[in-house]
C-alpha positions as CSV (number, residue, x, y, z in Angstrom):
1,X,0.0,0.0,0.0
2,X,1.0,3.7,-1.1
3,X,0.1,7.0,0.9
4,X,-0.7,9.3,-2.0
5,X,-1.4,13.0,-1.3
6,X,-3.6,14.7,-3.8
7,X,-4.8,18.4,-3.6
8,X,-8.1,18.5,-4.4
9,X,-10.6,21.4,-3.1
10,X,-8.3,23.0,-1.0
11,X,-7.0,26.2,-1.3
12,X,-3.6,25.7,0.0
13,X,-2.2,22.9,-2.0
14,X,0.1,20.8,-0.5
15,X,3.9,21.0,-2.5
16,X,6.6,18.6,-2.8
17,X,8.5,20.5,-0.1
18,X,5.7,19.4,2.3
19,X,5.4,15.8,0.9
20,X,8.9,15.3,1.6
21,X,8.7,16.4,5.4
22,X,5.5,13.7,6.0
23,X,7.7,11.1,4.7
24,X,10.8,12.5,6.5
25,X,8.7,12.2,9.7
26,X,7.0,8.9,9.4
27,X,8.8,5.8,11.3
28,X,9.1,3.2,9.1
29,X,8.0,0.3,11.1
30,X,4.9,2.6,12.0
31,X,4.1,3.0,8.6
32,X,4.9,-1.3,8.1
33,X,2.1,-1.4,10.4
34,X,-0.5,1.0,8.8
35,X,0.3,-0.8,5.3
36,X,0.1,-4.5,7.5
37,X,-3.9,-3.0,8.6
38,X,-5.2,-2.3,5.2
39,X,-6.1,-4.3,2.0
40,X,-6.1,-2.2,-0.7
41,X,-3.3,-0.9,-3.2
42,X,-3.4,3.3,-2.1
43,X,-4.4,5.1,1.1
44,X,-5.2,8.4,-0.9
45,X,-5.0,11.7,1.4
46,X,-7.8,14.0,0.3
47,X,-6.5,17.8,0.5
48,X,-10.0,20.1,1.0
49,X,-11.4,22.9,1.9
50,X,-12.9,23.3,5.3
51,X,-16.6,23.1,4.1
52,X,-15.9,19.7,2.1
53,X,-14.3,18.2,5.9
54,X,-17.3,19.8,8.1
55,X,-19.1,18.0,5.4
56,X,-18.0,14.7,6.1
57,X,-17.5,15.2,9.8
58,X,-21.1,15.8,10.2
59,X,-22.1,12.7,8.9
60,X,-20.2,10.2,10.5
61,X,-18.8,12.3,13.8
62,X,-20.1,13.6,16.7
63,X,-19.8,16.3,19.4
64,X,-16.9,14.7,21.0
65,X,-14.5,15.4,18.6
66,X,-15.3,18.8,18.7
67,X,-11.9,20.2,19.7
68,X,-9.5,17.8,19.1
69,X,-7.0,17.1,16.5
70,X,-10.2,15.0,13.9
71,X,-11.7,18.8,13.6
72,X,-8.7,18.9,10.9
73,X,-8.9,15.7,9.4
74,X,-10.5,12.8,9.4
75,X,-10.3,8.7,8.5
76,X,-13.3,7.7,6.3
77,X,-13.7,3.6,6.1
78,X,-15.2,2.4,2.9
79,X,-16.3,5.4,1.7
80,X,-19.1,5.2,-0.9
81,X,-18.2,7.7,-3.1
82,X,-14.3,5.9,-3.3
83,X,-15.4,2.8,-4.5
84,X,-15.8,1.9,-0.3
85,X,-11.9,2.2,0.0
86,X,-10.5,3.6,3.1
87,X,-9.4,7.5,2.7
88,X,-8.5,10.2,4.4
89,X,-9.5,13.7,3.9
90,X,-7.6,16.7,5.7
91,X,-8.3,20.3,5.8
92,X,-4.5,22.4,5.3
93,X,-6.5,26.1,6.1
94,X,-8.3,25.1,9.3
95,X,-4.1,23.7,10.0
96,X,-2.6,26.7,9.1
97,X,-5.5,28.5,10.9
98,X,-4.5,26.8,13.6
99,X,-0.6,27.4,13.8
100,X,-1.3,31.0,13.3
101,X,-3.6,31.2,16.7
102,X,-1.3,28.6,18.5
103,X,-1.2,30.2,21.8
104,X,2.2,31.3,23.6
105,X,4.3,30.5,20.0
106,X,7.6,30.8,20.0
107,X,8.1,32.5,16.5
108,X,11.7,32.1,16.3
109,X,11.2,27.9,16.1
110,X,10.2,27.1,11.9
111,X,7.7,26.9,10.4
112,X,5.1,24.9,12.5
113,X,2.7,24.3,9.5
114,X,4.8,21.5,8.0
115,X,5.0,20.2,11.5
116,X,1.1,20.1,12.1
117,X,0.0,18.9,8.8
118,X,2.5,15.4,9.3
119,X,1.1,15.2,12.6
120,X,-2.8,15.6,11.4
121,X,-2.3,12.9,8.8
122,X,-0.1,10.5,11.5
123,X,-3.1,10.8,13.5
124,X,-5.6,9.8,11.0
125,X,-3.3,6.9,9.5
126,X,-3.9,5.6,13.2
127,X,-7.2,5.5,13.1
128,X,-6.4,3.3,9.8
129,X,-4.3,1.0,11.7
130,X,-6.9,0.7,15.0
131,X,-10.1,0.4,12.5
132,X,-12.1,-2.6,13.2
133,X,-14.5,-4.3,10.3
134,X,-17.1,-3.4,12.5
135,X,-16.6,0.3,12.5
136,X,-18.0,0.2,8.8
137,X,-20.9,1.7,9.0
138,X,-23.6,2.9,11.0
139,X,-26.7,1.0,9.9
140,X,-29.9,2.5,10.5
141,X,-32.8,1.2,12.6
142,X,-34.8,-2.0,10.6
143,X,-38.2,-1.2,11.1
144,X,-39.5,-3.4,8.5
145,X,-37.7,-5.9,10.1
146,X,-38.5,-5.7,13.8
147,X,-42.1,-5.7,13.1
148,X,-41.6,-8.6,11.4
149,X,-40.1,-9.7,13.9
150,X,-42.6,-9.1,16.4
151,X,-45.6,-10.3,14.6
152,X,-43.4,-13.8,14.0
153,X,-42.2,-13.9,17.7
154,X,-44.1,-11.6,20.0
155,X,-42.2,-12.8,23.0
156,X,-39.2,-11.0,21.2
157,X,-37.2,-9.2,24.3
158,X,-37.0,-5.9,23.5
159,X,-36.0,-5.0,26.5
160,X,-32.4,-7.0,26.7
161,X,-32.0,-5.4,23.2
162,X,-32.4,-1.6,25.0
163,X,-30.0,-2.7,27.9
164,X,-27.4,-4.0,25.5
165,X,-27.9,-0.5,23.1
166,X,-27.8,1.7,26.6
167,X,-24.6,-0.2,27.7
168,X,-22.5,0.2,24.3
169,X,-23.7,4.1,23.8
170,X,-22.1,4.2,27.7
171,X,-19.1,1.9,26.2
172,X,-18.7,4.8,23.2
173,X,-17.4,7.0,25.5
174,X,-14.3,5.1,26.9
175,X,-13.7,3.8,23.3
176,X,-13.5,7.0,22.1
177,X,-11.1,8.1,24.4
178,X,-8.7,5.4,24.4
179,X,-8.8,5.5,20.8
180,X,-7.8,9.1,20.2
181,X,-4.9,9.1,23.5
182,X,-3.8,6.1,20.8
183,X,-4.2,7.8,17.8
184,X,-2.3,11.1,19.4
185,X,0.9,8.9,21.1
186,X,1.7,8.0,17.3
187,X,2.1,11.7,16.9
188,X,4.5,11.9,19.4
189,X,6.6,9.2,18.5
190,X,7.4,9.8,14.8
191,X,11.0,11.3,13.9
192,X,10.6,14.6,14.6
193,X,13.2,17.2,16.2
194,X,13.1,18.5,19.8
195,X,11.6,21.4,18.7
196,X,9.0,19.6,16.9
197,X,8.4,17.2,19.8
198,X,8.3,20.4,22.2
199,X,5.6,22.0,19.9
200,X,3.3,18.8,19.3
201,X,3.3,18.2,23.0
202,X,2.2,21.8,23.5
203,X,-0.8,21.3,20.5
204,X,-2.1,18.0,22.0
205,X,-1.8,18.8,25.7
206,X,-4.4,21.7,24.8
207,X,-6.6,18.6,23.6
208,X,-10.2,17.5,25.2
209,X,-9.5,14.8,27.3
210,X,-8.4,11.1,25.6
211,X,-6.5,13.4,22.9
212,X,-4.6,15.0,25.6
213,X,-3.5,11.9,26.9
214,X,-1.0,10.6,24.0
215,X,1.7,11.3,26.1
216,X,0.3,8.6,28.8
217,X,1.7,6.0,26.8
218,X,5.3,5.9,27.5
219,X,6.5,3.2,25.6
220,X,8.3,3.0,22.4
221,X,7.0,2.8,19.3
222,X,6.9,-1.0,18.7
223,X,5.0,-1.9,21.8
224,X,2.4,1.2,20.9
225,X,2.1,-0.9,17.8
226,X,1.4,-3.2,19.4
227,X,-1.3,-2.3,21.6
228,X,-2.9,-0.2,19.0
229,X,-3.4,-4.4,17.0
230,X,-4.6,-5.6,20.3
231,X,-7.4,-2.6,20.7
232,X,-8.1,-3.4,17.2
233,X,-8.6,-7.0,17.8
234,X,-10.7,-6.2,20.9
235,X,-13.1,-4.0,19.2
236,X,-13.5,-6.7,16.4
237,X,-14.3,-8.9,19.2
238,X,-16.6,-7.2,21.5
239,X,-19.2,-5.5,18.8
240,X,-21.3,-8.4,19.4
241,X,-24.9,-8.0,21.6
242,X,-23.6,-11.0,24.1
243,X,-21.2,-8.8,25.5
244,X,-23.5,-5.8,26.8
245,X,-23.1,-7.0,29.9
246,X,-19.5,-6.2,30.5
247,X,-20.0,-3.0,29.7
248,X,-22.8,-2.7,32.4
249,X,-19.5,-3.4,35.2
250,X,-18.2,-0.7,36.7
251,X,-14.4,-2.1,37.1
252,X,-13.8,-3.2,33.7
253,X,-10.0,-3.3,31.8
254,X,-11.6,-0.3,29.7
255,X,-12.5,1.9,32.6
256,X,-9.9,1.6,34.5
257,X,-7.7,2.2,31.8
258,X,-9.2,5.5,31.1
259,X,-9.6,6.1,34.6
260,X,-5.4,5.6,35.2
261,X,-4.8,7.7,31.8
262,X,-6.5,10.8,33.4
263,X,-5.3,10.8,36.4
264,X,-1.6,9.5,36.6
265,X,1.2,11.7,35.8
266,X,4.2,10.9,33.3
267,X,6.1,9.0,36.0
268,X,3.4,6.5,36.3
269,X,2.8,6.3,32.5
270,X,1.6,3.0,30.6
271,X,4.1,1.1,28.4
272,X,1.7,-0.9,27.2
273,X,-1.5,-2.4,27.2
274,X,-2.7,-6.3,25.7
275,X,-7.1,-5.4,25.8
276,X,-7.3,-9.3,24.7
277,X,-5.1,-10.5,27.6
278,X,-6.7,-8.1,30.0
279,X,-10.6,-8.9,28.9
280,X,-9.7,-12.8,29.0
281,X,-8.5,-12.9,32.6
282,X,-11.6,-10.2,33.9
283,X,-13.9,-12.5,32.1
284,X,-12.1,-15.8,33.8
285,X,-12.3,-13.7,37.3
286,X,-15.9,-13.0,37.5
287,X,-16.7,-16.3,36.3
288,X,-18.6,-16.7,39.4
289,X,-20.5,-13.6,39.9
290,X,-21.9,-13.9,36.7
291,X,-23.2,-17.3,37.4
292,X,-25.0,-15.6,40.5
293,X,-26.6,-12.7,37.7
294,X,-27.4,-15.6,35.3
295,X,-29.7,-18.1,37.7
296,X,-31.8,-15.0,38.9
297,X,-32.6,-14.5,34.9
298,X,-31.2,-17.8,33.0
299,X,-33.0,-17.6,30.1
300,X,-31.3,-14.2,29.0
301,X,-28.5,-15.3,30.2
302,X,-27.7,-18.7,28.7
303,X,-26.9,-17.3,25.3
304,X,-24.9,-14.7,26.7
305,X,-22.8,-17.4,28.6
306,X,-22.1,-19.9,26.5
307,X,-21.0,-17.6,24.2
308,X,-18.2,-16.3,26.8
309,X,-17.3,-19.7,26.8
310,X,-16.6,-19.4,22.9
311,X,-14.5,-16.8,23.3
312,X,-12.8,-17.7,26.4
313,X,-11.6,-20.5,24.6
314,X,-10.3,-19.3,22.1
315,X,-7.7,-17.7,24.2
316,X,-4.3,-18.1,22.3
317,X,-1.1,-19.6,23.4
318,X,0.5,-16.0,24.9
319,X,-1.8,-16.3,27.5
320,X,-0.8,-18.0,30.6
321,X,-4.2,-20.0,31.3
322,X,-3.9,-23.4,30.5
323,X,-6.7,-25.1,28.9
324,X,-7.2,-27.6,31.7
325,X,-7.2,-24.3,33.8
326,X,-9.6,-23.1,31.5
327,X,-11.8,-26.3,32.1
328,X,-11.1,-26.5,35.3
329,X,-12.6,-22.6,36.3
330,X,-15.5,-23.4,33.9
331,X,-16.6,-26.5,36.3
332,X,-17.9,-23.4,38.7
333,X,-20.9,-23.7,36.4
334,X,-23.8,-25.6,35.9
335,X,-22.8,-26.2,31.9
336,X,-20.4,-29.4,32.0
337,X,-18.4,-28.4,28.6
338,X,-17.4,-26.2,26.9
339,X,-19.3,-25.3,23.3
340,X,-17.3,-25.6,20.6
341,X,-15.3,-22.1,19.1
């Protein structure tokens, strides 16, 4: 895969000069892992005016990005009017706009516009590398089919399907943050000077919260790799209605995680951060207090449990649990096997 920048509405075209410093200031291995995440020929970078990105961001945004560095670009997965391949559209005049307000400059440094603009699209590549095949599209409600639905099967439990919808809108608001402190630590880890560095960490620590984070994530760029594929994997994994109830918990892997990213300082930074590994032993350590939850309602629950034995044992060999371990915690309920994955 290619990164190819093309100027199209904008009115400050993007030059060779500029070109140069993106590639200049793109890690190789992180771009390795961008190319790794996607399965087509070009990511094409969409230069445009700020109408054509409020555009955009209006359809598939929302408030909370208000602020932050997406109000200058943005990732678009399979969009329609691309043939569905994944782009990237980014705005240079609300960038330069924005180096030319940048509070408390320091006007002897260089030009900061360069700077920014790498940065914007570094960001948005990330969201390329952390994007799920879930986070396609947003489909709209089925009416035709839930009256269907209900006239076939009028026991149909609307109510679980409320619960689950409640609980991943409440979910939305962690992901969203740990995505973006993501998204942001790539900016801060790219080959830029001291100057540069100084100057990024200035932009983003002006950031609504989760964007102002990046610099929470202290370890190098490989193991931020890293975590960014295993938040990838995870959101794969848990966009599925039997897992609404972990997001009903109030000490999840997620929450605390955001919790410890807004409140520690950069001596107690995170390294790193395996969401598989850390959702696998949670789900293996409150084995038992979900069997309480599921005999006062079994028949919601059933599905919802055997399902977490699916996935539970489909725990890969990096793990430390054993599969007789696996087995052996499982015997806590009333099932006596495991279904197969």
């Amino acid at each position: 895969m290619k990164i190819r920048f093309i100027n199209t509405t904008t009115t400050l075209p993007v030059d060779k000069n500029i070109k140069k410093k993106f590639c200049a200031t793109i890690a190789n291995d992180y771009k390795k892992a961008v190319k790794s995440a996607q399965y087509q020929e070009y990511m094409n970078i969409f230069f445009v005016n700020e109408e054509e990105l409020d555009r955009e961001r209006k359809v598939l945004t929302n408030e909370e990005t208000e602020g932050g560095i997406d109000r200058l670009g943005i990732y678009i997965h399979q969009h329609p009017k691309h043939d569905n391949l994944n782009i990237i559209k980014i705005c240079p005049e609300k960038i330069k706009a924005t180096c030319d307000s940048f509070p408390n400059r320091d006007f002897s440094q260089p030009d900061i516009y360069p700077t920014l603009l790498a940065a914007v699209v570094i960001h948005e590549l990330a969201h390329a590398l952390m994007c799920s095949s879930s986070e396609a599209k947003i489909d709209p409600l089925p009416w035709e089919w839930l009256i269907n639905r209900q006239q076939i099967e009028c026991h149909y439990n609307f109510k679980l399907t409320y619960i689950y919808q409640k609980c991943k809108t409440d979910w939305g608001s962690d992901r969203h943050f740990i995505e973006e402190s993501l998204a942001n630590a790539f900016v801060l880890k790219q080959n830029t000077t001291r100057q540069e560095l100084n100057f990024l960490k200035k932009f983003t620590a002006g950031q609504p919260d989760g964007y102002k984070q990046g610099d929470r994530w202290s370890g190098n760029l490989n193991s931020t790799i890293k975590t960014a594929q295993t938040w990838k994997s995870f959101k794969s994994r848990v966009d599925h209605d039997e897992w609404y109830f972990v997001f009903d918990e109030k000490n999840t892997p997620a929450k605390n995680l955001v919790n410890s990213l807004k409140t520690i300082n950069l001596e107690k930074s995170i390294p790193s951060f395996d969401f598989l590994s850390e959702y696998d032993q949670h789900l293996i350590n409150h084995i038992g207090t979900r069997n309480l939850r599921c005999e006062k309602d079994s028949d919601d629950w059933d599905k919802n449990l055997k399902t977490i034995f699916g996935v539970n044992w489909k725990l890969s060999p990096r793990n430390t649990f054993t599969a007789s371990q696996i087995l052996s915690t499982y015997k806590t309920f009333r099932y006596t096997q495991v279904p197969p994955a």
